[in-house]
C-alpha positions in Angstrom: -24.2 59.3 4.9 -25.5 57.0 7.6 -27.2 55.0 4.7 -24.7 54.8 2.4 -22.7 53.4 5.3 -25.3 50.7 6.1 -25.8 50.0 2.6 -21.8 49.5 2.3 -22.1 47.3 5.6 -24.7 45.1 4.4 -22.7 44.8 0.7 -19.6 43.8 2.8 -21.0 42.0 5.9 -23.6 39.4 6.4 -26.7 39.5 8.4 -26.1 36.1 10.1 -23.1 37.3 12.1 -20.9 39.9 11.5 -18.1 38.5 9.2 -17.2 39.2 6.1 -20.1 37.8 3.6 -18.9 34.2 2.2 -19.0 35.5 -1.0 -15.9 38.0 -0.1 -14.2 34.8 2.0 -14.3 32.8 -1.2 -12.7 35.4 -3.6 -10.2 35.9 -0.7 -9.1 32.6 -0.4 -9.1 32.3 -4.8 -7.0 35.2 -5.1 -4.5 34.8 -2.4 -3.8 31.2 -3.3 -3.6 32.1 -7.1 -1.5 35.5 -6.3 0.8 33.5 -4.3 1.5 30.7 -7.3 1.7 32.9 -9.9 3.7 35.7 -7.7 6.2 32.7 -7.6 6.3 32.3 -10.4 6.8 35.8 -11.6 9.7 35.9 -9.1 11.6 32.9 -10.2 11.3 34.3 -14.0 12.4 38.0 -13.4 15.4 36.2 -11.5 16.2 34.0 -14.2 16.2 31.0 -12.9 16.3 28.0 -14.9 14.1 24.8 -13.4 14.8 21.6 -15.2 11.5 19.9 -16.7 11.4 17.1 -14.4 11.0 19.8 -11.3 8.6 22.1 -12.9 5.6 20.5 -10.8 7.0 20.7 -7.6 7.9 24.4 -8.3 5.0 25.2 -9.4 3.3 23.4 -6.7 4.9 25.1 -3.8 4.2 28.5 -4.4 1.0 27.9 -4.3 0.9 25.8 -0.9 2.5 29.2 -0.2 -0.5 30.9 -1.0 -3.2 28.9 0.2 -1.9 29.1 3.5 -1.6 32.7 3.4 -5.1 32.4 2.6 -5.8 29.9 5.6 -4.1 32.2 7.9 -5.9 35.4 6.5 -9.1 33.7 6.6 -9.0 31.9 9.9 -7.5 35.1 11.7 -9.4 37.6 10.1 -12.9 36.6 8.1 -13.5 33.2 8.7 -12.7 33.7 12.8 -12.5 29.9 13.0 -9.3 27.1 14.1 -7.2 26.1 11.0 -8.5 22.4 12.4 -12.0 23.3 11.0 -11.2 23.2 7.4 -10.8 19.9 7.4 -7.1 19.1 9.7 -7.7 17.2 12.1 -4.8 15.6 12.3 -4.2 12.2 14.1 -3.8 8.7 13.7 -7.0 8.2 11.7 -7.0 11.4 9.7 -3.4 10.0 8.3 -4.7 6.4 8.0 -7.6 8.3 5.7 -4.6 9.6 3.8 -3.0 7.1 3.1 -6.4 4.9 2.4 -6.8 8.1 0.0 -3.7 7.5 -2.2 -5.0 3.7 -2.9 -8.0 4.5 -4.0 -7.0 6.9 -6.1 -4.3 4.6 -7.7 -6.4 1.6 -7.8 -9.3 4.0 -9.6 -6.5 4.7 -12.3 -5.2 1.1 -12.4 -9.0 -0.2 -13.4 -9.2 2.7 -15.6 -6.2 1.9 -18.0 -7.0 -2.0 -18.0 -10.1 -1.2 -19.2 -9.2 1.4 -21.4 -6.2 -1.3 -22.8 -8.8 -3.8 -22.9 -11.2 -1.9 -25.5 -8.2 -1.3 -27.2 -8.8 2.9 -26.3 -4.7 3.3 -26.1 -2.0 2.3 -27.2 1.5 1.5 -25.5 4.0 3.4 -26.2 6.9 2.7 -23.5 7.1 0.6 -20.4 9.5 2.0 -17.8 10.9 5.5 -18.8 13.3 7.6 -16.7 12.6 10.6 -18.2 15.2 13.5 -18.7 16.8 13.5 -15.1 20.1 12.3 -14.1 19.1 10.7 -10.9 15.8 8.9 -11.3 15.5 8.3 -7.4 16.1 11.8 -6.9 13.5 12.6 -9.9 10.8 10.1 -8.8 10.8 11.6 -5.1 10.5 15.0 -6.3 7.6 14.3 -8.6 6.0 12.4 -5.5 6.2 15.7 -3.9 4.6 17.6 -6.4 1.6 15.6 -6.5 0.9 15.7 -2.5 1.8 19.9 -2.4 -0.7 19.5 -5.5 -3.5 17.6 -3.8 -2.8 19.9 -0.6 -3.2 23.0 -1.7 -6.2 21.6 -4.4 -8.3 20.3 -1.8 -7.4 22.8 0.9 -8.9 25.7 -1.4 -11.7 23.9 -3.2 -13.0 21.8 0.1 -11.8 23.3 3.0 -12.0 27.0 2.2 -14.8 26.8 -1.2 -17.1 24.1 -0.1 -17.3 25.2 3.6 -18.1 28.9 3.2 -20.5 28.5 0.4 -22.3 26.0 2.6 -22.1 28.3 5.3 -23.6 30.9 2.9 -26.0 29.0 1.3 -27.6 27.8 4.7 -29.0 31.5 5.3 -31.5 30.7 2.3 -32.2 27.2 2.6 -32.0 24.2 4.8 -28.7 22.6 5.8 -28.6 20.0 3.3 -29.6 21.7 0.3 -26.9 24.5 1.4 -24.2 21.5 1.9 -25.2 19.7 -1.3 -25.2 23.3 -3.3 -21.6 24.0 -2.2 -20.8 20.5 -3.1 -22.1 21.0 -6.7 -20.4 24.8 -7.0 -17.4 23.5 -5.6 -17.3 20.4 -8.3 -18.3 22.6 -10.8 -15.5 25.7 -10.1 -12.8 23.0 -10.1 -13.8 21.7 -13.4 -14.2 24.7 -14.9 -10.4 25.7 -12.8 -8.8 22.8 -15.2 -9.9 24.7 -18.8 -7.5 27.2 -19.0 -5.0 25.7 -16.3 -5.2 22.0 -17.4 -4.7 20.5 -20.8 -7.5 19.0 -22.9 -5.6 15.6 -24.3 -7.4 13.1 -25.9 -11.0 12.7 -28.9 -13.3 15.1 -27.2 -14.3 18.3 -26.9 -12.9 20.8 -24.3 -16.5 21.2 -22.4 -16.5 17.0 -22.2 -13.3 16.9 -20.3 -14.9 19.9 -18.2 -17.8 18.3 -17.2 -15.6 14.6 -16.3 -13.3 16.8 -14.4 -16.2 18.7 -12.6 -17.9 15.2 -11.6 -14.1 13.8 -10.8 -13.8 17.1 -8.0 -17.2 16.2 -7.2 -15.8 13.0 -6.0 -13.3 14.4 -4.2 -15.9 16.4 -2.6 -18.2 13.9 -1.7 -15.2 12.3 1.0 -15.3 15.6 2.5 -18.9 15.7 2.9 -18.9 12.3 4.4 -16.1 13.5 6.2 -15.7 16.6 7.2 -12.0 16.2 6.7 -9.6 17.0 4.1 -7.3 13.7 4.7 -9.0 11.3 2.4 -9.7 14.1 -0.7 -6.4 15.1 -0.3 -5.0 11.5 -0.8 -7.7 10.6 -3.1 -6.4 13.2 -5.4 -2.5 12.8 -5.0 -2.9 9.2 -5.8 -4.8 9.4 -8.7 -2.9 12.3 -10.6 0.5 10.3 -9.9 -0.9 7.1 -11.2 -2.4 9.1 -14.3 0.7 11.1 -14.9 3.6 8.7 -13.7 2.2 4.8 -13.2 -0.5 4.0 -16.2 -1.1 7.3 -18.5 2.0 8.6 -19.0 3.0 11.2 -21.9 5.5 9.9 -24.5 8.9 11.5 -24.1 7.7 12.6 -21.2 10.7 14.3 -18.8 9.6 12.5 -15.3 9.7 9.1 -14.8 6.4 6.8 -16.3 6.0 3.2 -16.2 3.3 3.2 -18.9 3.5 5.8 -21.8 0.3 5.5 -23.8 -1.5 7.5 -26.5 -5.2 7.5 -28.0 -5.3 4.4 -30.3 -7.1 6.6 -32.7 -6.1 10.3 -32.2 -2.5 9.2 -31.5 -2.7 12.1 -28.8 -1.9 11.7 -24.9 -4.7 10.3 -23.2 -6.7 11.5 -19.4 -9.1 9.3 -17.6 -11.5 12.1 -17.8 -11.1 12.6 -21.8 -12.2 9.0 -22.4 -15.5 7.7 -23.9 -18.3 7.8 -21.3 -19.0 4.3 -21.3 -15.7 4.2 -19.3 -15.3 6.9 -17.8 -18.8 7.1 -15.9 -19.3 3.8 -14.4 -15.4 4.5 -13.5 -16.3 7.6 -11.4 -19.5 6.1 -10.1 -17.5 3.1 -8.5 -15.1 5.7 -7.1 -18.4 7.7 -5.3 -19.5 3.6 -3.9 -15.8 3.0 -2.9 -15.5 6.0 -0.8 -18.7 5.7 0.6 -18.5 2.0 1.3 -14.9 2.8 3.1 -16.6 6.1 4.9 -19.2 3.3 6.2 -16.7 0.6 7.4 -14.5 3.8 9.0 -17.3 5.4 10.6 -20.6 3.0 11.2 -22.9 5.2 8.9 -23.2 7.0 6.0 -24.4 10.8 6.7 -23.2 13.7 5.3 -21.9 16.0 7.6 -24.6 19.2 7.7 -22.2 20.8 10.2 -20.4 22.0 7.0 -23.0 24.8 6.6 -22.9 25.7 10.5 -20.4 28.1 12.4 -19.4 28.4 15.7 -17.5 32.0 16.5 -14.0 31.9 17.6 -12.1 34.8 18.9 
């Protein structure tokens, strides 16, 4: 009996300290940020509620900010044993002025993206300045700005914050502190591309594991801020700004219900069109100057460029 016991212990448990192994932490955090989104979900449908087009994202969005932080509070109180502010929220005057640097870059990475993309004659445009389905298009335009942050909030909360962090942290009991760091990085960029298969849509010439792989080295990107910053203000930014200008400024769906100022489509497929589902000869050296950006920005912010090995370390907190 006592080995059976110890044998469960060391199944559950790791040898490090004595939380819950960071295998456990990550499913934990997955499923209660999932279960909450899609519990909402469930909810609003048994009720029978009807949600216009335009506010589908937002909807969507917010049940699951419900659920990652029901996993933040789970995980900080009762696994992880560690302050909400060590995921990445340190908020202040900087950690908003990251944010906000965040949402620029990720716009501007967009912006170059479609004049390119124009340029090579890759898509076509369809409509300049649509309101979309909604009555009020300051109404609409607001909510869809929401959608997009509770997005890149509760995105970058689970895949940095909570993923990237404990699998460092799990990682560094087998290898050094960089390679554990670098390792997350790379699990972390590779979950969330293989997160926007069967959640995500696939639009544009290529095949389904293409747009997988551009997505995995797009959340690689985002991941690479949080390495450099330990912080989740400038992923989270990062991200909101580019899915807004994709969706809503320069890549817009035709007859789409929220408000676009471009609405394109593949010059040659006639389908909607993603940064990531582009040819590679735009698309990579697109993503690469997004990695120099951010680290060029990281640099001017902070006087170096290191990657922050405390990712992989822990400090207990009662």
């Amino acid at each position: 009996m006592d080995e059976s016991f110890r044998a469960v212990r060391r199944l559950i448990h790791g040898g490090h300290d004595d939380r819950v192994r960071a295998t456990w932490r990550l499913l934990t955090g997955l499923l209660l940020t999932f279960g909450g989104g899609f519990g909402g979900l469930f909810l609003i449908q048994q009720l029978g509620v009807e949600i216009p087009n335009w506010a589908v994202l937002p909807t969507v969005q917010l049940f699951a900010v419900f659920g990652v932080l029901l996993a933040l509070a789970v995980l900080s109180r009762y696994l992880d044993h560690r302050q909400s502010s060590d995921y990445g929220f340190d908020l202040s005057l900087r950690w908003g002025t990251d944010a906000i640097s965040g949402v620029i870059f990720g716009i501007g990475l967009q912006g170059l993206g479609f004049l390119f993309a124009y340029q090579q004659g890759l898509v076509t445009i369809v409509d300049v300045m649509s309101a979309g389905t909604a009555d009020s298009l300051g109404v609409v335009i607001g909510v869809v700005v929401i959608g997009w942050i509770l997005l890149g909030f509760w995105e970058e909360t689970l895949f940095r914050g909570i993923f990237l962090k404990n699998a460092a942290e799990g990682l560094a009991q087998r290898t050094s502190p960089k390679t554990a760091v670098l390792g997350a990085w790379f699990c972390s960029s590779l979950v969330f591309g293989i997160f926007h298969g069967p959640f995500g849509s696939n639009p544009g010439p290529h095949s389904l594991i293409y747009t997988l792989v551009m997505t995995g080295i797009l959340g690689g990107l985002f991941g690479w801020t949080y390495l450099l910053t330990e912080e989740l203000a400038l992923p989270i930014g990062l991200h909101m700004g580019f899915n807004l200008a994709g969706a809503n400024l320069f890549f817009g769906t035709p007859n789409a219900a929220v408000p676009t100022f471009f609405q394109v489509e593949h010059s040659v497929s006639g389908g909607p069109v993603q940064i990531q589902s582009l040819d590679p000869y735009l698309t990579i050296p697109l993503f690469l100057g997004g990695y120099l950006i951010i680290t060029g920005y990281c640099y001017l912010r902070h006087g170096s460029i290191t990657i922050r090995l405390s990712i992989a370390s822990y400090e207990f907190t009662s």
